[in-house]
C-alpha positions as a printed Julia matrix, in Angstrom:
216×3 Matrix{Float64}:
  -4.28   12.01   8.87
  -1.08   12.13  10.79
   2.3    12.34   8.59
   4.05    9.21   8.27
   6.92   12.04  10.25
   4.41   12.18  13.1
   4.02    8.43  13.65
   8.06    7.97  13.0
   7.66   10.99  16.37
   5.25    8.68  17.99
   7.54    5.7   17.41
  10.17    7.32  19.12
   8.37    8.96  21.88
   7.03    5.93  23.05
  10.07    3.2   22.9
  11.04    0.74  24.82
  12.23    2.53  27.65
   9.43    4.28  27.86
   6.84    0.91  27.45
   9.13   -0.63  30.42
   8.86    1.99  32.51
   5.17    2.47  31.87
   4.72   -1.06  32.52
   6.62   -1.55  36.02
   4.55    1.53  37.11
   1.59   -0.08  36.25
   2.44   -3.66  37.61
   2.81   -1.66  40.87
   0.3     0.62  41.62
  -2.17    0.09  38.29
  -3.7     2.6   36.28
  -2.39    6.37  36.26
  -5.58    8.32  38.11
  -7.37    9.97  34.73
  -7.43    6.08  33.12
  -8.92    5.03  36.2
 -11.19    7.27  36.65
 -11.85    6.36  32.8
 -12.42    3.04  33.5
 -14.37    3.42  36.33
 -16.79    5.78  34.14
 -17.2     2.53  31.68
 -17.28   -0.22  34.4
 -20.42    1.4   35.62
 -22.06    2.27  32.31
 -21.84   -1.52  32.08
 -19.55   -3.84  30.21
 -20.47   -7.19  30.45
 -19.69   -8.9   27.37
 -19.0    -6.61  25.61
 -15.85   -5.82  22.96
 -13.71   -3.12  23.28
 -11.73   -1.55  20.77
  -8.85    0.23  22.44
  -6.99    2.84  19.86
  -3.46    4.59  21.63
  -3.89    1.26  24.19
  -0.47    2.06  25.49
   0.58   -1.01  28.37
  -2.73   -2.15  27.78
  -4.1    -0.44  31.13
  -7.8    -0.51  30.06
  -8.32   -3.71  28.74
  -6.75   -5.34  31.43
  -9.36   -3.74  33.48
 -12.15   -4.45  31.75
 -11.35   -8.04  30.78
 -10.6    -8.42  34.64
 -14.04   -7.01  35.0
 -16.45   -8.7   32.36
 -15.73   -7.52  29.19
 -15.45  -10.02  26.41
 -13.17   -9.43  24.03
 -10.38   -6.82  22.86
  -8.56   -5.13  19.71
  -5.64   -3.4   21.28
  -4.77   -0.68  18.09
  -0.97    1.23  18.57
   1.57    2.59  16.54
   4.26    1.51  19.13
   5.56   -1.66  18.54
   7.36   -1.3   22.39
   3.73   -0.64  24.26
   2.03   -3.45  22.08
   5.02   -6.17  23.21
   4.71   -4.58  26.82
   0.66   -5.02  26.59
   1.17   -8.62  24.97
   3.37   -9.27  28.0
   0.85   -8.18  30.67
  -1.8   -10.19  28.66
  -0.01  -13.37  29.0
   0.37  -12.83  32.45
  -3.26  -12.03  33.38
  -4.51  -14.81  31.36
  -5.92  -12.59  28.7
  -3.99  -13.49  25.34
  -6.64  -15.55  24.14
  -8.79  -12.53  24.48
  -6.97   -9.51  23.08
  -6.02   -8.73  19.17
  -3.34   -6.68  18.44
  -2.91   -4.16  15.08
   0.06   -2.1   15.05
  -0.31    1.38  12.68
  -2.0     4.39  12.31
  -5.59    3.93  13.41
  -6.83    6.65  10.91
  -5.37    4.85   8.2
  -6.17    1.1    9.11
 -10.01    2.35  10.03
 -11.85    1.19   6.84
 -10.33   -2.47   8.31
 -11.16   -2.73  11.98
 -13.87   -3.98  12.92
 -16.82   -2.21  14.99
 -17.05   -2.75  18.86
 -19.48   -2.18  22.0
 -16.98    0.6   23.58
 -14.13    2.26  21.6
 -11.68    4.03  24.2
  -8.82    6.63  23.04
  -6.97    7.41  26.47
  -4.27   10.54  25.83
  -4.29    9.72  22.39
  -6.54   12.49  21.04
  -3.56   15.46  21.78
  -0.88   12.89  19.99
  -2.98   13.22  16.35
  -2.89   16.49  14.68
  -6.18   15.62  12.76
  -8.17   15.6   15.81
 -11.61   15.36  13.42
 -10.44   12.19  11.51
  -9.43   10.52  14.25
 -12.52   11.39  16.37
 -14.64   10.36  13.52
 -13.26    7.37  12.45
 -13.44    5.9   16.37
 -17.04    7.01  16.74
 -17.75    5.04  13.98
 -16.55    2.27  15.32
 -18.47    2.76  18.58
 -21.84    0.55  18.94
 -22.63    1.64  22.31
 -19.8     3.74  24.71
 -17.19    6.03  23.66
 -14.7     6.99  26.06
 -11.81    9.12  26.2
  -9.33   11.33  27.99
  -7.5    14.58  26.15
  -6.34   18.11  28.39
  -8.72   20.9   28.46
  -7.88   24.0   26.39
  -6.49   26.54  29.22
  -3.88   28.23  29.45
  -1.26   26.64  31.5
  -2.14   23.29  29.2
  -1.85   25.57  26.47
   1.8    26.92  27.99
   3.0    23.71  29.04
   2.54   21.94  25.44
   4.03   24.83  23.97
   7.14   23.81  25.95
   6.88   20.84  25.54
   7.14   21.43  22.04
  10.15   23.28  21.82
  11.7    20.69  23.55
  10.7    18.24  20.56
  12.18   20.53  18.08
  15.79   21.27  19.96
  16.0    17.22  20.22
  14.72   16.98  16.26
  11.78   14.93  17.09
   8.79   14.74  15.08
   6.49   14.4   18.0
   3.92   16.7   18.84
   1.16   17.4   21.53
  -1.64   18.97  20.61
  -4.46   20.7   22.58
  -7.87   20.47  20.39
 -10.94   22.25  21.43
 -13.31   20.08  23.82
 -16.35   21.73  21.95
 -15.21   20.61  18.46
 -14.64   16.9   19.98
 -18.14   17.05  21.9
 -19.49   18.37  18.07
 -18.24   15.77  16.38
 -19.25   13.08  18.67
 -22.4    14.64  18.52
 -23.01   15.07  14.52
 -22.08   10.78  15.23
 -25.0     9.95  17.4
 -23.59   10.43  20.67
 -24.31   12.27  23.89
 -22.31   12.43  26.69
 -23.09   10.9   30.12
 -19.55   11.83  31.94
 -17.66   14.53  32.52
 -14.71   14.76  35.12
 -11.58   16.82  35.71
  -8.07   16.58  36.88
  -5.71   19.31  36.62
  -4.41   17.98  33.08
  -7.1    15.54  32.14
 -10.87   15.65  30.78
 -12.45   12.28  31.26
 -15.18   11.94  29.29
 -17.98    9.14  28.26
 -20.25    9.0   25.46
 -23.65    6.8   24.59
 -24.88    5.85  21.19
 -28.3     7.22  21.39
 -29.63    4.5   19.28
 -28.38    1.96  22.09
């Protein structure tokens, strides 16, 4: 479970500034190219009608998307109180607020109180937690049919690059942390929750991957 440090790191990380920024760049040219390819990945799995739950949902880039394209509903879960105004924002503009729930906190922790959807997404979330299993777990539970997510492989210039980024953290005292878990312990635990994976790409930085329930 992260430390209630970590989220104050997360808070900070991820202000309003940032959530502005974030948003303008996604007004103008939409989704950064791993979330795309994410929700590409999904769209063609097939989400008609169906609920998302959207843990780490940032601006709100995927469930505008699949809203736009079909999806019913949405529970937009962050710990940034700046990315869920700048998702509520984009909501209201696309005509989705009707649609889309909101719960601002620690996923991990608000988990036994969320409710279960068709596809559970965690986009660049997964190297934000340090308990990678927890969180893993707790969203696969959640997951009736499609898991989806996007984290950096473990290689060495990821590896390098999060170590600086790192240092950086602790010379400006900030709690907030990037982690690089294992792909194979992810895939395992996905796995030990009744999933099997139907996607696999790869950017430089980014694993995109997608998951089916094998009971759906």
């Amino acid at each position: 479970m992260a430390s209630c440090c970590q989220c104050e790191g997360l808070e900070s990380q991820f202000g309003p500034e940032t959530a502005e920024r974030e948003l303008r760049r996604f007004r103008r040219r939409g989704p950064i190219r791993s979330t795309r390819l994410l929700i590409d990945g999904l769209r063609a799995a097939g989400i008609a009608d169906a609920s998302l739950l959207d843990i780490g949902g940032g601006v709100g880039a995927i469930h505008h998307a699949l809203l736009d394209a079909g999806a019913s509903s949405a529970l937009h879960v962050d710990v940034s109180p700046d990315y869920i105004k700048a998702a509520q924002d984009e909501a209201g503009r696309r005509g989705h607020a009707d649609r889309v729930r909101f719960l601002r906190g620690d996923f991990v922790q608000l988990a036994s109180t969320v409710p279960d959807a068709d596809i559970v997404t965690l986009d660049r979330v997964i190297c934000c937690y340090p308990d990678m299993p927890a969180l893993v777990t707790h969203a696969a539970e959640k997951a009736r049919r499609l898991f989806g997510a996007v984290y950096p492989p473990n290689v060495w210039w990821i590896r390098l690059g999060v170590r600086g980024i790192n240092a950086l953290m602790r010379m400006r005292r900030s709690a907030f942390r990037v982690y690089v878990h294992s792909p194979a312990a992810i895939d395992a635990v996905l796995r030990r929750n009744g999933f099997e994976r139907i996607k696999l790409e790869r950017t430089l930085a980014w694993e995109i991957v997608i998951y089916a329930h094998r009971a759906a």
